[in-house]
N, C-alpha and C positions, 0 to 999 in steps of 0.2 A: 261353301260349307262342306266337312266333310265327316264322313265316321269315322272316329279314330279307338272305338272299343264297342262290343257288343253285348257284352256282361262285363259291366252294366252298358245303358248304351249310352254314348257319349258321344256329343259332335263339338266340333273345331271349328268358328267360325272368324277366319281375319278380318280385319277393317268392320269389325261391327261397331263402333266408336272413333271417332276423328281426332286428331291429336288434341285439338283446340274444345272436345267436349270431356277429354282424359284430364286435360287442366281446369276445367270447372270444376270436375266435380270431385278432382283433388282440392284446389282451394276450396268448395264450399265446405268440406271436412275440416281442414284446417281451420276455417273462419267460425267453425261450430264449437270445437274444440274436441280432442280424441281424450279418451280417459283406458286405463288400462287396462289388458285383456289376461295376464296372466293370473294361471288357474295351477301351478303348481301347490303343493303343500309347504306352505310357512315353517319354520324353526319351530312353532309353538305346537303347530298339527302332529308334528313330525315327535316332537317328545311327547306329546301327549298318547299318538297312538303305540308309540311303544311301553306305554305302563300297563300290566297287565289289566284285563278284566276282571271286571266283578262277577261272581258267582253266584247266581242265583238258581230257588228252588221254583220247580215249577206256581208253588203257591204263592212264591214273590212275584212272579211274571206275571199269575193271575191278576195279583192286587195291585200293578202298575197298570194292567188296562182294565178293572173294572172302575171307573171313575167315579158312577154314583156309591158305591161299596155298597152295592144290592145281594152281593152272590153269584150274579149274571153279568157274563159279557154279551152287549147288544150290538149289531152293526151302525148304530153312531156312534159308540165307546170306539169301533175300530177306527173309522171314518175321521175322527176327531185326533187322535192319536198321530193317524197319516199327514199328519199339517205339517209337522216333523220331516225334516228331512235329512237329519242327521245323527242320527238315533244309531246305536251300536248294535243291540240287540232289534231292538225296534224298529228297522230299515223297510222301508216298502215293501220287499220281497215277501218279510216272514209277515207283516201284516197281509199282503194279500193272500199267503195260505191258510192263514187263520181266519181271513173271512172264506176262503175256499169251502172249510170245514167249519164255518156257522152254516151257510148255506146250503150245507147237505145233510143240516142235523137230521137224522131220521125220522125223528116226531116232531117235526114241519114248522119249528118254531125257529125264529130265527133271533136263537139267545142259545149259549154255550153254558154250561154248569162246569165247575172245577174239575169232573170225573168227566165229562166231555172236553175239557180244554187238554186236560193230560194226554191226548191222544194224539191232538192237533200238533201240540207241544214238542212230542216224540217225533214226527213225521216232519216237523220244520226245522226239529236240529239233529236229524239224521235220515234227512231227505233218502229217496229210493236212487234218482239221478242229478245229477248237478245242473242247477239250473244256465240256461244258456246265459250265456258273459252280457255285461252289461256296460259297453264301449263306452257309453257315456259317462258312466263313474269313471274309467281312467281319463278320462280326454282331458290332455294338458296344450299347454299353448304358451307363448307369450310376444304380445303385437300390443298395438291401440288400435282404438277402434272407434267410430259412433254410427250414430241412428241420422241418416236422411229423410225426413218425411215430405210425402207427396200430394200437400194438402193445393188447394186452390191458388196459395199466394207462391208455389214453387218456384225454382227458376224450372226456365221451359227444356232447359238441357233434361232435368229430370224425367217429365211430362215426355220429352220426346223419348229415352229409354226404357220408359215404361210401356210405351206404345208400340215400340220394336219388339218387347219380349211379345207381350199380346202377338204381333204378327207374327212372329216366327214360333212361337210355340200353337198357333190357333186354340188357344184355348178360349173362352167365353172373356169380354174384358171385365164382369166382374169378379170372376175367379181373381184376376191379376190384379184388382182395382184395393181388392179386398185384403189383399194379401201385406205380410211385414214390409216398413217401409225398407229402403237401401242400407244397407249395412257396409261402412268404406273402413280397410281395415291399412296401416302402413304395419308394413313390415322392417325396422333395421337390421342391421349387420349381429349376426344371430339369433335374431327372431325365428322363431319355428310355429307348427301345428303338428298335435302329432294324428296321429290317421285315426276318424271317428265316421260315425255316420250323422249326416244331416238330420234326418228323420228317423223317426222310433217305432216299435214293435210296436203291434195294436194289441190290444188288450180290453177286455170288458171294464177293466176297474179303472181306467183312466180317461183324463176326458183329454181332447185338444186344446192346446192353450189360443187357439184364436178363435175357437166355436163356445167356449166354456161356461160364457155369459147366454150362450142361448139352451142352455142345460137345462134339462130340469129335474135330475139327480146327481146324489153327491158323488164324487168320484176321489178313488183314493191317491190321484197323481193324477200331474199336468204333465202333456207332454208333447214336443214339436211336433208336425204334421205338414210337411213338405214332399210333395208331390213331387218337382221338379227342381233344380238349382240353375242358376246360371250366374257363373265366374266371370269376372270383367278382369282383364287386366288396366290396368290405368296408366301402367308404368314398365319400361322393359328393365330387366336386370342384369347386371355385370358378370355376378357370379353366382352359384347356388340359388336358391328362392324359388325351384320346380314342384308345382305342383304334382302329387304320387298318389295314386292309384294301386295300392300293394297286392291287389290278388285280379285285378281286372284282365276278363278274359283266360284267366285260368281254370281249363280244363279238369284240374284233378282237385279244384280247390273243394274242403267240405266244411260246412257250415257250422262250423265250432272254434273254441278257442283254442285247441293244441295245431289247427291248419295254420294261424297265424304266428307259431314258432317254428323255424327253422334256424336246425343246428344250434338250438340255445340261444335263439336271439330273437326278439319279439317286433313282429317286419311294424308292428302300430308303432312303433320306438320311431319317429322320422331321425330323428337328429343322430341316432345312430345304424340306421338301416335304411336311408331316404336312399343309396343307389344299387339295391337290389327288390324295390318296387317293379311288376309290371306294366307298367306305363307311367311315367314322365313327362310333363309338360312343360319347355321353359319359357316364362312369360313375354309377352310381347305388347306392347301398349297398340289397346286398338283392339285383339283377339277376344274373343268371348269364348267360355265353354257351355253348352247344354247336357246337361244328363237326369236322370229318371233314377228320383230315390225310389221308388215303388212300382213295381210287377202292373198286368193289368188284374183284373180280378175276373176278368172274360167275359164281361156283360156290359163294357165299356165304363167301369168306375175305377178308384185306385184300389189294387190289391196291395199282398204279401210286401214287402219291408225285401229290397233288392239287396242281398248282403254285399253283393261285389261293387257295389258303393258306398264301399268302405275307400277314404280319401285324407290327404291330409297336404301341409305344406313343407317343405323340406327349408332346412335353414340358410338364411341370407347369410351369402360369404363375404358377398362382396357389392355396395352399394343400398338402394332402396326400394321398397317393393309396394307397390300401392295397389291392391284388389278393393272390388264393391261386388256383394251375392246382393241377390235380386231371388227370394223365395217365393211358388207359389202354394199357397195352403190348400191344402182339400182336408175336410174331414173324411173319414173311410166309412162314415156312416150316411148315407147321401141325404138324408131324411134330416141328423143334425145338420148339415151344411146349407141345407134350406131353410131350417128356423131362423140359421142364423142369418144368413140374405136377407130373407123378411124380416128382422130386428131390426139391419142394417139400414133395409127401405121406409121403414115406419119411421127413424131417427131423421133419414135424410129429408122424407114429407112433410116432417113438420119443421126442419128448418128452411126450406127453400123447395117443396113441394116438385121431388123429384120421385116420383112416386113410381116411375117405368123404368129408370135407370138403373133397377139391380131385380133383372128377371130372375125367378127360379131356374135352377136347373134340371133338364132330366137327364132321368140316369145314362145315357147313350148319349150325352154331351163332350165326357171330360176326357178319356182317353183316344187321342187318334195317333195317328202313324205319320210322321212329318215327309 
């Protein structure tokens, strides 16, 4: 194993998979069946968002989220609204500043009046600064892919790489147990990823989409929560199909969206900027990667959202390219990540009275130093 990046930190591990476990769990993809990954905009997106917008007055805006038509917007009118996720004007962003500004009403009520929404109104479509970029709205792609689950009737190839990440990452195994099942994705001959990040800003108004069930308020957005990654290659490649790293271990890099253009050209583009990325990987059947989507938070839990794992895949030139991630999930709130353990333990006691198999954690568990 070695380090091959330090922001973000990232290790290189060869022969972490045997040729004879690369073909398993290639065919058991196969045998599952891949359905497609591309996430471009359709002909239909594509003229749709070029027709102009509708124009609305503030007092139309009002009466699309006052739903009961009370006079009052409340924070389920917002909450309810957020289910949406494709909303023009209505987008997560501006709903969450408008509940920003229900929750600071100053006469401590938590309901907006039309003479209070004009305010909110003003300051959401003519913000003070621009809110930081949102990678995952651009994130484009196009591969197949499916879900491996790592239920009891597995095959053991699975069982056994799930047991190596546990050891080489020391993490708790229910951290890993808990976590999304395999994700095996082929790549053909122009397949690409373009550079995103695994895991998402934290935020109060969002919950984790693998803790969410153990919630117990509404939240305005689901969103990944990846702790760690780790990259399998399954399959070595001809030509192209490097995995990029576009600002890893850059010095001068700064945490905004104009650091990711250079000279006019936007380095998240793989397929047009995949060989002026900071770091390059070309895949190897057998090699693994480890890296750390998230900081520590200094008290041994997961912090801050690590920008310089920002990653992607660069386009297959020539041949095919088979990868499997392997996520581990942490909630960043350690208090949800233990309701949801406990749900998990209460489910598994009453089907087969495993009732010590998924301990709590504490907080000085989950971050260590490999």
């Amino acid at each position: 194993m070695k380090t091959i990046s330090l922001k973000p930190l990232i290790f290189e591990i060869p022969g972490f998979l045997t040729e004879e476990e690369c073909r398993v769990v290639v065919q058991l993809a196969q045998l599952k069946g891949l359905m497609e990954s591309q996430t471009t905009a359709s002909p239909l997106e594509r003229e749709e968002s070029d027709q102009p917008l509708l124009s609305l007055s503030t007092e139309e805006v009002f009466s699309l989220l006052d739903l009961n038509q009370d006079g009052f917007i409340q924070k389920e009118e917002i909450v309810s609204h957020s289910r949406s996720q494709d909303g023009t004007w209505l987008n997560p962003e501006k709903l969450r500043q408008i509940l920003t500004g229900l929750e600071a009403n100053p006469a401590g009520q938590c309901m907006l009046t039309l003479e209070d929404f004009r305010q909110v109104y003003n300051l959401a479509q003519h913000p003070m600064q621009q809110p930081k970029r949102n990678l995952q709205r651009q994130f484009k792609q196009r591969s197949k892919h499916t879900w491996l689950y790592l239920g009891p009737g597995a095959h053991h190839v699975l069982h056994t790489l799930r047991n190596r990440v546990t050891s080489l990452t020391r993490l708790p195994p229910a951290l890993v147990e808990l976590s999304e099942p395999l994700q095996v994705i082929r790549f053909e001959q122009g397949d690409f990823s373009n550079a995103h990040h695994d895991s998402s800003l934290s935020h109060s108004e969002a919950a984790c989409s693998h803790t969410r069930l153990a919630g117990n308020k509404s939240a305005l957005s689901e969103v990944s929560c990846r702790y760690l990654t780790m990259l399998f290659y399954l399959s070595s490649v001809e030509e192209g199909g490097e995995s990029t790293f576009p600002v890893a271990d850059n010095r001068t890099y700064e945490e905004q969206a104009s650091a990711l253009v250079q000279d006019g050209v936007d380095l998240t583009d793989t397929q047009e900027t995949c060989s002026r990325g900071n770091l390059r990987i070309k895949p190897t059947a057998g090699t693994a990667l480890l890296w750390y989507n998230h900081l520590s938070d200094g008290r041994g839990w997961m912090g801050e959202l690590d920008e310089y794992s920002l990653h992607g895949e660069c386009p297959v030139r020539r041949g095919v390219k088979w990868v499997a991630h392997s996520w581990v999930n942490v909630d960043p709130d350690p208090q949800q990540q233990a309701r949801y353990q406990r749900l998990v333990a209460q489910r598994h006691q009453a089907k087969s009275g495993m009732e010590e198999h998924y301990q709590p954690l504490s907080h000085s568990n989950l971050h260590q130093d490999l």
